[in-house]
NUGUSE-979170 format. One record per residue: residue number from 0; residue in three letters; x negated, y negated, z of N, C-alpha, C in turn. Coordinates in nm, 2 decimals. Each point is the difference from the previous one (the first is absolute). Last residue first. Layout:
NODE   resi   resn   n.east   n.north     n.up   ca.east   ca.north    ca.up   c.east   c.north     c.up
NODE    NUM    Ala        X         Y        Z         X          Y        Z        X         Y        Z
...
//
This chain:
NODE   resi   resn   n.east   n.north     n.up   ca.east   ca.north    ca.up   c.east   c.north     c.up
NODE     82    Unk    -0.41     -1.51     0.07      0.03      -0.02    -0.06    -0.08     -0.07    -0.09
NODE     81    Unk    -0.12      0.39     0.36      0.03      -0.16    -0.02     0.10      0.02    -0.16
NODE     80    Unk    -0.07      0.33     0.45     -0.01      -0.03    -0.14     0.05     -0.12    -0.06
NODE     79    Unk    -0.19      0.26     0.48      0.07      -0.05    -0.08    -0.03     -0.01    -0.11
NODE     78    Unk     0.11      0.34     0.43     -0.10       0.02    -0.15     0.04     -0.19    -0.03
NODE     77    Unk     0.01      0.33     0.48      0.07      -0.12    -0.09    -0.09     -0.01    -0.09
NODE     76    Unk    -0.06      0.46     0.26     -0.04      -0.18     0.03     0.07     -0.08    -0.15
NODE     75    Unk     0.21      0.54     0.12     -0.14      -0.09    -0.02     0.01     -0.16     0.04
NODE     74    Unk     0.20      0.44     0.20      0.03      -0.12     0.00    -0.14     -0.06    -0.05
NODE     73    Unk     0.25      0.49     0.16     -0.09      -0.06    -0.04    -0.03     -0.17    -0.09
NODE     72    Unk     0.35      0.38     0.44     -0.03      -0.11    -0.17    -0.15     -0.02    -0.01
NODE     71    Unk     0.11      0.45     0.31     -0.01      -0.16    -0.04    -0.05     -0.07    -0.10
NODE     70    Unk     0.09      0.45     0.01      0.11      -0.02     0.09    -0.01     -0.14     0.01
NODE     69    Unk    -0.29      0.15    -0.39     -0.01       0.09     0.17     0.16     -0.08     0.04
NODE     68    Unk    -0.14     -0.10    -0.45     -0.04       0.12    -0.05    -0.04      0.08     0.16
NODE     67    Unk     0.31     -0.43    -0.23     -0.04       0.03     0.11    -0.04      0.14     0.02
NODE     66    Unk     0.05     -0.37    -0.40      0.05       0.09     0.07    -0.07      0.06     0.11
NODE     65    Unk    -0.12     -0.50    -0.08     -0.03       0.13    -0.09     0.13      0.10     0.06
NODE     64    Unk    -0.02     -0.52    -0.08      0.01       0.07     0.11     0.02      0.15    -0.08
NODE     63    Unk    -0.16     -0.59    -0.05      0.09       0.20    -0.05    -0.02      0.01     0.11
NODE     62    Unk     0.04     -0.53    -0.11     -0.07       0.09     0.14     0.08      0.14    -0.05
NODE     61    Unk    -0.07     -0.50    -0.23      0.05       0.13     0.00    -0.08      0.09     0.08
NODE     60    Unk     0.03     -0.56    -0.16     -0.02       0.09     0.10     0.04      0.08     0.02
NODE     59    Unk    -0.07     -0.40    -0.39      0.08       0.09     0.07    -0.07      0.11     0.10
NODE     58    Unk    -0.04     -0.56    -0.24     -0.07       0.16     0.10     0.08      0.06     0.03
NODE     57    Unk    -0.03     -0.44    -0.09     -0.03       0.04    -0.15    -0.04      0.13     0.02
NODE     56    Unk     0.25     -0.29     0.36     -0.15      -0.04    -0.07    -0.10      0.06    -0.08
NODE     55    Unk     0.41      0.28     0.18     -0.02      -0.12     0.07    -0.16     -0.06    -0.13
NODE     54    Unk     0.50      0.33    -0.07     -0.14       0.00     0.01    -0.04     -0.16     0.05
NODE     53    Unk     0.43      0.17     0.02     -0.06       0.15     0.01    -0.19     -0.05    -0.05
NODE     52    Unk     0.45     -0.24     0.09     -0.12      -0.04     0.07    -0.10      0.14     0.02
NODE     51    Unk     0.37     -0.18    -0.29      0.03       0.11     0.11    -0.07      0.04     0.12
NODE     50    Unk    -0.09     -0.34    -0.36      0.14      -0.07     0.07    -0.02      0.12     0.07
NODE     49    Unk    -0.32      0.12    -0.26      0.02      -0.12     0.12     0.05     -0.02     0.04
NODE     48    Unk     0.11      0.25    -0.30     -0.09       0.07     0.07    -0.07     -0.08     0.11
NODE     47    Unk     0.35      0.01    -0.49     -0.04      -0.10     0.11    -0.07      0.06     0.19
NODE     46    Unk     0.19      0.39    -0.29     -0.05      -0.14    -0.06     0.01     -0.08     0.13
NODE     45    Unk    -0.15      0.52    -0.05      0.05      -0.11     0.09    -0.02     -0.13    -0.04
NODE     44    Unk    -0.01      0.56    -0.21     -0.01      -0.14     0.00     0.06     -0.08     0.07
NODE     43    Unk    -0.20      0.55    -0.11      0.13      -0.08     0.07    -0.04     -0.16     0.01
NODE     42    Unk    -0.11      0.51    -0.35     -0.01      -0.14     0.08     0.08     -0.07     0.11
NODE     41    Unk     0.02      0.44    -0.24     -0.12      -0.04    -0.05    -0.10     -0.14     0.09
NODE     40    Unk     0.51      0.46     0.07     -0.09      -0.20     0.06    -0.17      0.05    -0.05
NODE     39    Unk     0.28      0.38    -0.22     -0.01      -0.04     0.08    -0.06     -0.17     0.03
NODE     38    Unk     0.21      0.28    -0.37      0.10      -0.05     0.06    -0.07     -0.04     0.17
NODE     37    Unk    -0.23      0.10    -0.41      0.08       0.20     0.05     0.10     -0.09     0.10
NODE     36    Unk    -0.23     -0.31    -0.26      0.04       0.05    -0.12     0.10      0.12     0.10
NODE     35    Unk    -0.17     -0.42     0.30     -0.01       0.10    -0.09     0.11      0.09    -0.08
NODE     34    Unk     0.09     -0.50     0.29      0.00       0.16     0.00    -0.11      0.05    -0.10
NODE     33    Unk     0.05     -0.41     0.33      0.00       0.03    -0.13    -0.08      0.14     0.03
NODE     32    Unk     0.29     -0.44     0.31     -0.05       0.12    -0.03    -0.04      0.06    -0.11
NODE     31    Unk     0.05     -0.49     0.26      0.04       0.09    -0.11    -0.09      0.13     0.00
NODE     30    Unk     0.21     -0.45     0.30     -0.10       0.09     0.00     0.07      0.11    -0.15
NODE     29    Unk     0.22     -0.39     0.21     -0.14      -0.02    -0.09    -0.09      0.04     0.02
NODE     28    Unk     0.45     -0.01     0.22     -0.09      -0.03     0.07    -0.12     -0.03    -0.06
NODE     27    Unk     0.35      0.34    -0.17      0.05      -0.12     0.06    -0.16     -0.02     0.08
NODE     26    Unk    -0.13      0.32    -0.38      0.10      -0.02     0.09     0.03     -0.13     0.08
NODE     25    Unk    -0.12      0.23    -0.48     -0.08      -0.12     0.12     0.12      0.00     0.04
NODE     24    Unk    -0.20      0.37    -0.34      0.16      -0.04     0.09    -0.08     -0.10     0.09
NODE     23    Unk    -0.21      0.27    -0.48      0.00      -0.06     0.09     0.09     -0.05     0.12
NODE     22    Unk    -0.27      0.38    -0.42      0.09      -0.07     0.08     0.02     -0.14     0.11
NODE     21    Unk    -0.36      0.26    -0.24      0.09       0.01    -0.13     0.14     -0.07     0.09
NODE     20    Unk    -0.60     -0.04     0.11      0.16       0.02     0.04     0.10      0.02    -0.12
NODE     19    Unk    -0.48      0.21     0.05      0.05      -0.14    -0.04     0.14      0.04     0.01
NODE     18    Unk    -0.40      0.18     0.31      0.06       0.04    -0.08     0.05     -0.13    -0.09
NODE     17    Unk    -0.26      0.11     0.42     -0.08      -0.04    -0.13     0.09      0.06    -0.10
NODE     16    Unk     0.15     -0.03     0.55     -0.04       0.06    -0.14    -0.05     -0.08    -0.09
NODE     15    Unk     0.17     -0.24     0.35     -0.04       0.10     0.06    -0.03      0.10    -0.08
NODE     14    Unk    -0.04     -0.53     0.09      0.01       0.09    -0.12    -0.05      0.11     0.09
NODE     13    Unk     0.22     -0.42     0.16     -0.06       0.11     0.04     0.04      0.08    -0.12
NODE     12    Unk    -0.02     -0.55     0.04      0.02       0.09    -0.05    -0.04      0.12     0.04
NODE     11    Unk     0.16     -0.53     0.08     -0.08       0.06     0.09     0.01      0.18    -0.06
NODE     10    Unk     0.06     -0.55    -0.16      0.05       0.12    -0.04    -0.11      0.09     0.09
NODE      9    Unk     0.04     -0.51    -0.17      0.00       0.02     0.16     0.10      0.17    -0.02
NODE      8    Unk    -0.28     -0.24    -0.36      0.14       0.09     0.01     0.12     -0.02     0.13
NODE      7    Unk    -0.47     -0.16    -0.03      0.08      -0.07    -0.05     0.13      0.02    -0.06
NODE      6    Unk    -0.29      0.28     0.29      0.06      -0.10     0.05     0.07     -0.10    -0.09
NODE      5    Unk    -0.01      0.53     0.04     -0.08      -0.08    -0.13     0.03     -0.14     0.09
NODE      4    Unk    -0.14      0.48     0.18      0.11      -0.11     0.04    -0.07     -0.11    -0.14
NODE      3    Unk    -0.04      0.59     0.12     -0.02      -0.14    -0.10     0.11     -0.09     0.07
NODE      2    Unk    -0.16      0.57     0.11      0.10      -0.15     0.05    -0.06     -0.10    -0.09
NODE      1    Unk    -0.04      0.55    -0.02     -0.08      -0.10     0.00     0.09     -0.15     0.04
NODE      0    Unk    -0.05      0.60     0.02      0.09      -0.12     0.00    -0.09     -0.12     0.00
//
């Protein structure tokens, strides 16, 4: 998975496949989903990304989290990725 925030877009993008979309549905709120050819999410899109306050001063902040291969979570360190 990779994330993209375009700022002059103000468009905050999770590409979750390297596929090309053949579909689309934006849902109430100005987020859009885009499907693949076999019917699965390629993409999910957050317009206006600011206003949502989903990113601060040209910076998004993503914290994974691996599946858990003992009884307790495993929790990586916050990744950032600029725009």
């Amino acid at each position: 998975m990779r994330i993209r925030y375009d700022p002059e877009a103000d468009v905050l993008i999770f590409l979750l496949r390297d596929l090309p979309p053949v579909d689309a549905v934006e849902e109430p709120g100005g987020i859009i989903i885009s499907y693949g050819a076999d019917g699965e999410p390629v993409s999910v899109e957050f317009l206006n990304a600011s206003v949502r306050h989903l990113t601060r001063a040209g910076e998004v902040s993503v914290t994974l989290q691996s599946p858990a291969s003992t009884s307790s979570p495993a929790t990586s360190p916050a990744h950032r990725a600029t725009g």
